[in-house]
Rosetta silent file (secondary structure, phi, psi, omega in degrees, C-alpha in Angstrom):
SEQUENCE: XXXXXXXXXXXXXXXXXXXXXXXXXXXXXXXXXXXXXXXXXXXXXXXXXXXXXXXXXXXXXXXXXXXXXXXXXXXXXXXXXXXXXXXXXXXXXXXXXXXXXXXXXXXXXXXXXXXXXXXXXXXXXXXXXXXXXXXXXXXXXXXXXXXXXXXXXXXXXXXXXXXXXXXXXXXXXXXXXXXXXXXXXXXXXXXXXXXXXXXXXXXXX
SCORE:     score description
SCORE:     0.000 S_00000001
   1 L     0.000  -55.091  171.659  115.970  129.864  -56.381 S_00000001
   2 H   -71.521   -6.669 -163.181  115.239  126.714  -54.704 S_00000001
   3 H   -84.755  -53.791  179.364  118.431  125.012  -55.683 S_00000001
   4 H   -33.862  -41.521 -142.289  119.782  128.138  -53.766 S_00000001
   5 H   -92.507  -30.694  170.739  117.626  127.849  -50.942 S_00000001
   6 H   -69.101  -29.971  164.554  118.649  123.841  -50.844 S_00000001
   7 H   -75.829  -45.417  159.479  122.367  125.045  -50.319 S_00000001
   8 H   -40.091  -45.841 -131.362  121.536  127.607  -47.822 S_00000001
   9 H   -91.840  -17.036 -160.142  119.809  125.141  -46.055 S_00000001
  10 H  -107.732  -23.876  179.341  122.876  122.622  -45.839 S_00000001
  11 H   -90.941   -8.046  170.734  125.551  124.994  -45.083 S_00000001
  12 H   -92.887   -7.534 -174.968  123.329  126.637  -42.033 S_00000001
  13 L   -87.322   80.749  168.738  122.873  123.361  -40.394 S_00000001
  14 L   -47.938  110.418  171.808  125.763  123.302  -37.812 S_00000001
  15 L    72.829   29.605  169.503  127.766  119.930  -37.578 S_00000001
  16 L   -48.081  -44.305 -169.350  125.524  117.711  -40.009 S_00000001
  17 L   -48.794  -24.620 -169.943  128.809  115.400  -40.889 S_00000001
  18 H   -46.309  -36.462  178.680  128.431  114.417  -37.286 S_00000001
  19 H   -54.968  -23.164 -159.951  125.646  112.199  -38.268 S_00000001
  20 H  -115.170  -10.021 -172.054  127.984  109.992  -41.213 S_00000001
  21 H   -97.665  -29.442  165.998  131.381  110.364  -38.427 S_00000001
  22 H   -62.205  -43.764 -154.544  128.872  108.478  -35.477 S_00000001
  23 H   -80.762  -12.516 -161.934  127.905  106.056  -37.423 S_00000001
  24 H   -87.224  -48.816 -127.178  131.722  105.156  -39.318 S_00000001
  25 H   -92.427  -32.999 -161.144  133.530  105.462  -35.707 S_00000001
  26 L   -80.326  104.234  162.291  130.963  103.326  -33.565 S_00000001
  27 L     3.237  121.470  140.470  131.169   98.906  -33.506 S_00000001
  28 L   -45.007  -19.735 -161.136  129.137   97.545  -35.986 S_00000001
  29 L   -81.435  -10.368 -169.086  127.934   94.796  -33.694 S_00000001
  30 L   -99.742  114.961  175.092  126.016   97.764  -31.791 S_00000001
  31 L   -68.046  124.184  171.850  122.391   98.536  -32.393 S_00000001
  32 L    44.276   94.178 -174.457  121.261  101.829  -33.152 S_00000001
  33 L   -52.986  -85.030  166.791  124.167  103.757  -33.354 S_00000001
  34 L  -144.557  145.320  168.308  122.863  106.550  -33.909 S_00000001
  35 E  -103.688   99.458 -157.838  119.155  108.443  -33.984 S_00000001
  36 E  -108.753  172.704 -143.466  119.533  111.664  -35.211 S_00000001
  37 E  -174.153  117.366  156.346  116.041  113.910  -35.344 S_00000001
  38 E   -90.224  123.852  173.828  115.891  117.272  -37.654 S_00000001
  39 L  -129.155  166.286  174.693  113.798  119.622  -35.469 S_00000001
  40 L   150.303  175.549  161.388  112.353  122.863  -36.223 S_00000001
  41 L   -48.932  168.482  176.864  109.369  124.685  -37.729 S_00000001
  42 L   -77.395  109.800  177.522  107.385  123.825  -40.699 S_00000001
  43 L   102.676   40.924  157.832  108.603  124.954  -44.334 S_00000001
  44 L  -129.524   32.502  177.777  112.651  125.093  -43.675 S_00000001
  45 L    91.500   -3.416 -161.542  113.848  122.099  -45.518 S_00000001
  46 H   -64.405  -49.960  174.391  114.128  119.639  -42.708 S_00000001
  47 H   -40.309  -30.439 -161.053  112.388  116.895  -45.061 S_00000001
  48 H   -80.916  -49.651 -176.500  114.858  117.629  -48.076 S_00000001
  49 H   -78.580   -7.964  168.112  117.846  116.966  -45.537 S_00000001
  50 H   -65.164  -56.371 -158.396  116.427  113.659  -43.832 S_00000001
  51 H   -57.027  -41.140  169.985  116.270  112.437  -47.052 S_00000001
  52 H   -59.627  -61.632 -174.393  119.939  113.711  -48.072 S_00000001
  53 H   -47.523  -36.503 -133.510  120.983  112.292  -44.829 S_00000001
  54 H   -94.570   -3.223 -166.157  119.245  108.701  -44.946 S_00000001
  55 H  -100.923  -31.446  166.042  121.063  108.841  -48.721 S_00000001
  56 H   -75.206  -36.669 -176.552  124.588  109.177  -47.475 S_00000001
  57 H   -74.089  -84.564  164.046  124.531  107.079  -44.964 S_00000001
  58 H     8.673  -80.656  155.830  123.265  104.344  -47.271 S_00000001
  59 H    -6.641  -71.795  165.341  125.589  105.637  -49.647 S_00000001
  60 L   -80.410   19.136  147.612  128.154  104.251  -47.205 S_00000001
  61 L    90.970   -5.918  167.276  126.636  101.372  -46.884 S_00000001
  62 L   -50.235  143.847  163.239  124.924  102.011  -43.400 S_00000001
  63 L   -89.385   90.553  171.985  121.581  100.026  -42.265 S_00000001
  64 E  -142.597  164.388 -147.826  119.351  102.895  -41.754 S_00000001
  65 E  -117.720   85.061 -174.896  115.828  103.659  -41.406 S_00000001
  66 E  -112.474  127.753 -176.750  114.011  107.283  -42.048 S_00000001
  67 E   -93.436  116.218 -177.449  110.843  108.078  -40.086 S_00000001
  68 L   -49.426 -178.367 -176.365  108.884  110.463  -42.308 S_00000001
  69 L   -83.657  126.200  170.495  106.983  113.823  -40.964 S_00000001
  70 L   -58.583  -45.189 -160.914  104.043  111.919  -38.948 S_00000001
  71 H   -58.237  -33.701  150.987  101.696  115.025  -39.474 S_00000001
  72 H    -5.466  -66.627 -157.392  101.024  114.208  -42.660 S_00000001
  73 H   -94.420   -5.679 -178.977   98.981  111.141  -41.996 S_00000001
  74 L   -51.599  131.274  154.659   96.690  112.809  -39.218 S_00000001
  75 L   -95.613   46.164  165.048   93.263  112.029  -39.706 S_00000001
  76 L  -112.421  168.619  154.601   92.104  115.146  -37.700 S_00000001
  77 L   -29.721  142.305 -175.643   92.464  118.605  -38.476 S_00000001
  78 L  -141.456  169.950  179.093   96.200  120.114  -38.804 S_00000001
  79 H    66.728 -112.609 -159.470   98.279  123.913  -38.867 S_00000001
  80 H  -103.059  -12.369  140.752   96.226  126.037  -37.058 S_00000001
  81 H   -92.602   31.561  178.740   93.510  124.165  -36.878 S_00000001
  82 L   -72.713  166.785 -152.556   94.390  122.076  -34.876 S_00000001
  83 L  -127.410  168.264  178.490   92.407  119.708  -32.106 S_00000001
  84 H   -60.578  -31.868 -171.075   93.779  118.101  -28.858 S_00000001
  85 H   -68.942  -45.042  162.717   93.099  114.929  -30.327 S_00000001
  86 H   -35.710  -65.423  176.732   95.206  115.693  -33.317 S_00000001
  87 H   -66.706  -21.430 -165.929   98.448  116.581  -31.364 S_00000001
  88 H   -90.610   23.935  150.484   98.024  113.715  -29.175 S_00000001
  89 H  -106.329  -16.066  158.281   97.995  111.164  -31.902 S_00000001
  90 H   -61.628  -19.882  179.121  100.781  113.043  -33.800 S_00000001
  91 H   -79.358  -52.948  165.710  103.207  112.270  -30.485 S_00000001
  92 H   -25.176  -64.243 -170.364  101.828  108.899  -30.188 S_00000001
  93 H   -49.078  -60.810  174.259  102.082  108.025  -33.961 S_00000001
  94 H   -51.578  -16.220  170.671  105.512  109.521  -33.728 S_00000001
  95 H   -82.429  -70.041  164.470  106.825  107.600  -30.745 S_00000001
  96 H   -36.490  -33.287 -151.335  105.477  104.138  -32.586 S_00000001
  97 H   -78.343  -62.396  174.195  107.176  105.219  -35.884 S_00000001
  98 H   -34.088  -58.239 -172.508  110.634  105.264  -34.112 S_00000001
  99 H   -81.417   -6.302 -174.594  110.280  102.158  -32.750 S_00000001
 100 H   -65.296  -69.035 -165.832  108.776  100.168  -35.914 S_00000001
 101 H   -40.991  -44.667  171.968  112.183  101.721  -37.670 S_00000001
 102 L   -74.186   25.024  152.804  114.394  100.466  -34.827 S_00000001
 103 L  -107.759   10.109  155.106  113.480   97.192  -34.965 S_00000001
 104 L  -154.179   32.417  135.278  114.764   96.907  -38.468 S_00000001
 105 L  -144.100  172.702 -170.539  117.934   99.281  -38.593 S_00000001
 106 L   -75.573  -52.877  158.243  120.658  100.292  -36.958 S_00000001
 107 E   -70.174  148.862 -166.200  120.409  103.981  -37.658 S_00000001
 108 E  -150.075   91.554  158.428  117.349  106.086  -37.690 S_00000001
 109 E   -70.456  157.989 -178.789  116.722  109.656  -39.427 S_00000001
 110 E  -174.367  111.286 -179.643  113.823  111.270  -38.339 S_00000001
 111 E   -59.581  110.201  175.365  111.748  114.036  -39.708 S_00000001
 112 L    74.780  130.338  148.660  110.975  116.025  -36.411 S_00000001
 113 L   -77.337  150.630  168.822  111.075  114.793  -32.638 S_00000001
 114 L    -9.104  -44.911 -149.770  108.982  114.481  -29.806 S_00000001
 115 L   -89.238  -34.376 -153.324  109.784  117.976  -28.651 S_00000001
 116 H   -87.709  -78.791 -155.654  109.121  119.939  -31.577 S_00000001
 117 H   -32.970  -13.465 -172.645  106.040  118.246  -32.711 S_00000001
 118 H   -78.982  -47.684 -167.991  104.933  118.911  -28.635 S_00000001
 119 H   -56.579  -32.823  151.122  105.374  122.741  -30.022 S_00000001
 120 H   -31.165  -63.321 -168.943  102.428  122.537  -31.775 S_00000001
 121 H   -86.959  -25.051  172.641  100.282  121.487  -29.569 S_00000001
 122 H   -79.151    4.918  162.589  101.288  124.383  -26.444 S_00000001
 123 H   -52.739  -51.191 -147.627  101.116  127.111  -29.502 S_00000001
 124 H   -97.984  -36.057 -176.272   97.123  126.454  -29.412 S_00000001
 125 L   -98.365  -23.385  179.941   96.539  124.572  -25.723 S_00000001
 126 L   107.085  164.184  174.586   99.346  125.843  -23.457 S_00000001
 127 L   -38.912  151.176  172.628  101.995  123.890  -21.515 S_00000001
 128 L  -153.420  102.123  178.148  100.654  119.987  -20.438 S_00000001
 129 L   -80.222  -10.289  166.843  102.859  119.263  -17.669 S_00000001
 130 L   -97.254   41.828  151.724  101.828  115.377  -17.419 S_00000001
 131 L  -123.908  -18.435  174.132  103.236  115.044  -20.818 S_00000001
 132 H   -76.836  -41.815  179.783  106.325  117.040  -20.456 S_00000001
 133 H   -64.346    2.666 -173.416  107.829  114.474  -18.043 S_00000001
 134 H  -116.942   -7.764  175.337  107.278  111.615  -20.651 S_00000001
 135 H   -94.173  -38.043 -170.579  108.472  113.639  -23.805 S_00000001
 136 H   -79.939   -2.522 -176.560  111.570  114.509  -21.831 S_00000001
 137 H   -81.732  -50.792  165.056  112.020  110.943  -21.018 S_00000001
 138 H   -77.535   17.513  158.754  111.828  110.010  -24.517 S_00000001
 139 H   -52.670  -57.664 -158.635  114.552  112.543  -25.387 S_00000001
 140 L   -59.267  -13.463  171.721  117.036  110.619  -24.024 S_00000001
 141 L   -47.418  -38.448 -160.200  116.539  108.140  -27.108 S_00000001
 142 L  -111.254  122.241  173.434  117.720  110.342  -29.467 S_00000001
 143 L   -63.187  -24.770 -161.261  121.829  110.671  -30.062 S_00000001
 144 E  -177.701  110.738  178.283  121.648  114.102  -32.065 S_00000001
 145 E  -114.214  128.055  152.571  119.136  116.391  -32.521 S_00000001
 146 L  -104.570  103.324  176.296  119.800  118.858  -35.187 S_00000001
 147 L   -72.682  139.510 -172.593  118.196  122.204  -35.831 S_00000001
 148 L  -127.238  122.262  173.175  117.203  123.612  -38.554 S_00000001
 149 L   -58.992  138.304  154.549  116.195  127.395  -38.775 S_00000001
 150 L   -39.620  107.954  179.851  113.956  129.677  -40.817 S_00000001
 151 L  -129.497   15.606 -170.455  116.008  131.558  -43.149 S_00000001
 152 L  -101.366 -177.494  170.578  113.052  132.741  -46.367 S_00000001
 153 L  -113.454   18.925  172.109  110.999  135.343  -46.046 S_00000001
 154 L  -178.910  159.696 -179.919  107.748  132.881  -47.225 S_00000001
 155 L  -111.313  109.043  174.249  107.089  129.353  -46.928 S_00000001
 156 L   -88.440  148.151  162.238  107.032  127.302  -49.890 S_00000001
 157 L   -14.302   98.483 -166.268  104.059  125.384  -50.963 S_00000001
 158 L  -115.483    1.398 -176.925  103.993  122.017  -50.319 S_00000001
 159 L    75.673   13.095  170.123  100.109  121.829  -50.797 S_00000001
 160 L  -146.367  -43.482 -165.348   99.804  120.824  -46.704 S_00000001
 161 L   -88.776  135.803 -159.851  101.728  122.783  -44.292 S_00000001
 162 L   -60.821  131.837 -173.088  100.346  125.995  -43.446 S_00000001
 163 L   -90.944   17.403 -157.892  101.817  129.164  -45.198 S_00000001
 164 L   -97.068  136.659 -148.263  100.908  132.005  -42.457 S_00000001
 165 H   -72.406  -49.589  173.319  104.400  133.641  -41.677 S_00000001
 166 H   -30.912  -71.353 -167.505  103.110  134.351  -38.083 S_00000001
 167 H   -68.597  -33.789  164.384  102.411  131.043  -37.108 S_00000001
 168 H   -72.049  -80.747  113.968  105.758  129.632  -38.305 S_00000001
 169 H    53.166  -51.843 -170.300  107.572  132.352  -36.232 S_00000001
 170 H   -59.061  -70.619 -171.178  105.413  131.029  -33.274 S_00000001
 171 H   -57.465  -59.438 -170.130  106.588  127.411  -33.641 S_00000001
 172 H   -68.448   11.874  159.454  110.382  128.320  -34.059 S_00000001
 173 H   -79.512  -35.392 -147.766  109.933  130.700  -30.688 S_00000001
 174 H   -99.552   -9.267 -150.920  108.397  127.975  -28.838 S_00000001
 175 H   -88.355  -49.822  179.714  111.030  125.057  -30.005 S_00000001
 176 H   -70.130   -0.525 -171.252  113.796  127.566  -28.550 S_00000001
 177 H   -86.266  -59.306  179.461  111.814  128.400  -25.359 S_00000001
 178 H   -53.945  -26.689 -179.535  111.467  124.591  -24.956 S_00000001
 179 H   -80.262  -17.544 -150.900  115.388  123.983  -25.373 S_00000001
 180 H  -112.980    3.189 -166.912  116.217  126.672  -22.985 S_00000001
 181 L  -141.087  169.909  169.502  114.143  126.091  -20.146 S_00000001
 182 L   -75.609  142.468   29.231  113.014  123.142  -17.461 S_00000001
 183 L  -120.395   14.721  178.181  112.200  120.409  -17.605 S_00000001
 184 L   -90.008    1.408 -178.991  114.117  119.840  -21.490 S_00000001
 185 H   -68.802  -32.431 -169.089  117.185  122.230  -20.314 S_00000001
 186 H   -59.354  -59.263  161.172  118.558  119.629  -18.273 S_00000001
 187 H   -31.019  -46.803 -179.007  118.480  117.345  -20.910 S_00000001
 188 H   -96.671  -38.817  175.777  120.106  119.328  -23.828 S_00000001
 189 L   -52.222  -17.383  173.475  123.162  120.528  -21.313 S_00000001
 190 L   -80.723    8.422  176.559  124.346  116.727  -20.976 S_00000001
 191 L   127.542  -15.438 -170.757  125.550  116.649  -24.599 S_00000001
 192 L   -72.136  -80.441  172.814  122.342  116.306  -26.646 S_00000001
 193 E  -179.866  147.414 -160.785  122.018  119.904  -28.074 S_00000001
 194 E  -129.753  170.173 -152.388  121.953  123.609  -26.990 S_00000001
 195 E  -127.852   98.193  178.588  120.237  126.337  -28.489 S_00000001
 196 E  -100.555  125.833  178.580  122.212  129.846  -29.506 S_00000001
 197 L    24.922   59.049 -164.906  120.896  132.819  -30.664 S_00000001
 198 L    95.561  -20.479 -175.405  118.673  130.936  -33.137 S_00000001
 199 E  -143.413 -164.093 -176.965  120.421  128.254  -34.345 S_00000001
 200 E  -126.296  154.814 -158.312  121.832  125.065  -33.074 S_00000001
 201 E  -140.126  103.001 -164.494  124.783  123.912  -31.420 S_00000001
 202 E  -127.892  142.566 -163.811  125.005  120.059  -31.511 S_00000001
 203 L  -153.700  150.670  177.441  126.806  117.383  -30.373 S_00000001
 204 L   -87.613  132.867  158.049  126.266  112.975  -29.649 S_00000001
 205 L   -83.860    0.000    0.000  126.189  112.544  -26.451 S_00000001
C-alpha cells in the first residue's frame, strides 16, 4: 500500500523532470541554478520526493543541497497547537536554512517554502500583512515551486505531524487561496507556478 501510494505520489506531481532538465541545460559556471521547493500540506509525500529528487540530481552528478522540513526542530509547540512564536521561528529558521545550503551548492531542494509554512500560521492567527510583503519578496528566490496534493483518505503516521483530516484540508485550502490571490498572485503569474483546480501547474521562470 505504501509502495502504491509512493507511485501515486510521483506520477501526480505535474512536470517534476523539470527540476533534472534546469539543472542539465543551464552553464555550469552559474550558481544556483536552480531552487526548487515541494509545497503543500502535511502527510502527502513531499519529504519522500525531496529526497528522490536531491538523489537524481546527484545521481547525475549535480552539486546539490536539500533543506529538510524546518518544523521538525521547533522548540515550541507544533500542528494545532501552535504559538505565534512557533510560526515565526519556523519562517525564520527556514529562510536561514536556504541560505546555509546556498552557500555550499549549486542546487537546492527544499522540503516546503516560505509560503506554505506562512499557511500555518494564518490557519490559527489570521492574515499578517507586515509579513506578507517580505514572504512574497522571498518568493522570488525560488526557480520552481512544485505542488504536491492530498490524494489518501488518512494521514500516515510519522510519529510528529498531526493526523486530524480537518486540519490538513485547512492547510491545502489556504496554500491555494494564497496562490490565487494578492499579494502572491502576482508573483506565481510571471512564470513561478499557478494553481488549477487543486493541483499544480509549474514552470522555471
Amino acid at each position: 500500500m505504501e509502495e502504491i501510494h509512493r507511485l501515486n505520489l510521483v506520477m501526480r506531481v505535474q512536470d517534476l523532470h523539470a527540476a533534472k532538465t534546469c539543472a542539465r541545460r543551464v552553464p555550469p559556471e552559474v550558481a544556483h541554478l536552480l531552487k526548487l521547493a515541494l509545497i503543500g500540506t502535511h502527510g502527502v509525500g513531499k519529504t519522500t520526493l525531496a529526497y528522490e529528487i536531491c538523489s537524481l540530481l546527484k545521481k547525475a552528478d549535480h552539486n546539490v543541497e536539500l533543506v529538510t522540513e524546518v518544523v521538525r526542530r521547533t522548540p515550541f509547540p507544533a500542528n494545532e497547537g501552535s504559538t505565534v512564536e512557533d510560526q515565526l521561528w519556523i519562517l525564520h529558521t527556514q529562510i536561514a536554512r536556504e541560505l546555509d545550503a546556498s552557500s555550499r551548492a549549486e542546487h537546492l531542494i527544499c522540503d516546503r517554502s516560505v509560503l506554505d509554512n506562512y499557511c500555518y500560521l494564518v490557519s490559527k492567527f489570521g492574515r499578517q500583512a507586515q509579513l506578507e510583503q517580505w514572504l512574497r519578496w522571498w518568493l522570488e528566490s525560488y526557480s520552481l515551486l512544485v505542488s504536491v496534493p492530498p490524494m489518501l483518505d488518512r494521514i500516515p503516521p510519522d510519529g510528529f505531524h498531526s493526523e486530524n483530516l480537518e486540519f490538513q484540508e485547512r492547510i491545502h485550502e489556504l496554500i491555494g487561496e494564497m496562490m490565487s490571490g494578492p499579494p502572491f498572485f502576482p508573483r506565481f503569474t510571471s512564470g513561478c507556478c499557478g494553481w488549477t483546480g487543486g493541483t499544480a501547474a509549474c514552470g522555471v521562470k
